[in-house]
DRENLUM-685896 format. One record per residue (C-alpha): x, y, z. Coordinates in steps of 0.5 Angstrom, whole numbers, plus 500, padded with zeros to 3 digits. Layout:
N
{drendren {X Y Z}}
...
END
This chain:
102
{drendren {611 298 464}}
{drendren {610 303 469}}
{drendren {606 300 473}}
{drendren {611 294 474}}
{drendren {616 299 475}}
{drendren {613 301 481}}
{drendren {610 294 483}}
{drendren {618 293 484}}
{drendren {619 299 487}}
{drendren {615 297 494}}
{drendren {618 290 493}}
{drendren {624 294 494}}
{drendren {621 299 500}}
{drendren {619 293 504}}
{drendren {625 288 503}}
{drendren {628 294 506}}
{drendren {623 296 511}}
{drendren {624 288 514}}
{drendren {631 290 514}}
{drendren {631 296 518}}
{drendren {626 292 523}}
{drendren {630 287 524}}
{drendren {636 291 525}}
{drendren {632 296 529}}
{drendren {631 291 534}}
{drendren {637 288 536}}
{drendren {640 295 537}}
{drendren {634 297 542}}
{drendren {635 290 545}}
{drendren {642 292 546}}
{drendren {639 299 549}}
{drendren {635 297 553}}
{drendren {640 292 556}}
{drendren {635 286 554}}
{drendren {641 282 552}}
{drendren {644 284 560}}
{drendren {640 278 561}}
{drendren {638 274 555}}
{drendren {642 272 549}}
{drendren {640 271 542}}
{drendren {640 264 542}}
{drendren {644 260 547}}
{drendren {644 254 547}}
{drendren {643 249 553}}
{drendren {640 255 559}}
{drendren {633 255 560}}
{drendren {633 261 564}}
{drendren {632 267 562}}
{drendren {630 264 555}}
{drendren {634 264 549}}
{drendren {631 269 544}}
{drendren {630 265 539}}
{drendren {626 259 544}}
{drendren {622 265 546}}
{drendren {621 266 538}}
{drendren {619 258 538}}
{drendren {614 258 544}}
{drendren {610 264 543}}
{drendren {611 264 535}}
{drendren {603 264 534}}
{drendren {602 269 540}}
{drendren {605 276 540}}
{drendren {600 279 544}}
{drendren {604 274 550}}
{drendren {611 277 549}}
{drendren {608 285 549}}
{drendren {605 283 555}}
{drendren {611 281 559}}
{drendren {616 286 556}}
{drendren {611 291 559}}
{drendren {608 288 565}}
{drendren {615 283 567}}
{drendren {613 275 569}}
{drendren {617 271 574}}
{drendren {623 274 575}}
{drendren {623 278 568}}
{drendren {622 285 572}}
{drendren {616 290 568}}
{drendren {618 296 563}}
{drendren {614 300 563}}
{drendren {618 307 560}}
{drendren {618 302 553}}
{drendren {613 305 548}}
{drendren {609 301 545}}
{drendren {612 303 538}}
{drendren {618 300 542}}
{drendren {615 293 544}}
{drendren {612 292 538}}
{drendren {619 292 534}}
{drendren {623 288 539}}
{drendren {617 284 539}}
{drendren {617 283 532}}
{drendren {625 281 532}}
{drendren {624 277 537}}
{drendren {619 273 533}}
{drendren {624 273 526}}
{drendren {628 271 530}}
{drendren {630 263 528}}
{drendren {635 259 530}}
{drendren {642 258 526}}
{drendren {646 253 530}}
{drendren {644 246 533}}
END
């Protein structure tokens, strides 16, 4: 009985947890102005990229999207005072992130 009791408590800590990521992200983005240039999803601008296009495109390949948050591509410039801890959750959110209007 205990044992199930705990087993629910972890599901209960990482639901949450999931939460708190995802709303983590979407605050940073707004901190750190990445919502000056792109949106959450957009449709119809190719430039810069809709969240949830990056998501779809790069969705196997995290390791792409940190590596151009930190050192930029093309016209995106570099962000290099973001933490890694700071990378990684924006990415995660980014990468959570799925398309709701079509």
């Amino acid at each position: 009985m205990n044992w199930i009791i705990v087993q629910l408590g972890l599901v209960l800590v990482l639901i949450y947890s999931g939460s708190a990521l995802a709303n983590d992200g979407e605050v940073l983005a707004k901190q750190r102005a990445c919502l000056g240039c792109h949106s959450v999803e957009h449709i119809g601008i190719s430039y810069p990229p809709a969240f949830v296009r990056v998501a779809e495109k790069h969705r196997d390949n995290s390791e792409h999207i940190k590596n151009v948050i930190r050192n930029g591509k093309g016209k995106m410039p570099a962000h290099p005072t973001l933490t890694d801890a700071e990378i990684l959750i924006l990415t995660n959110w980014i990468l959570g992130l799925k398309e709701t209007t079509k």
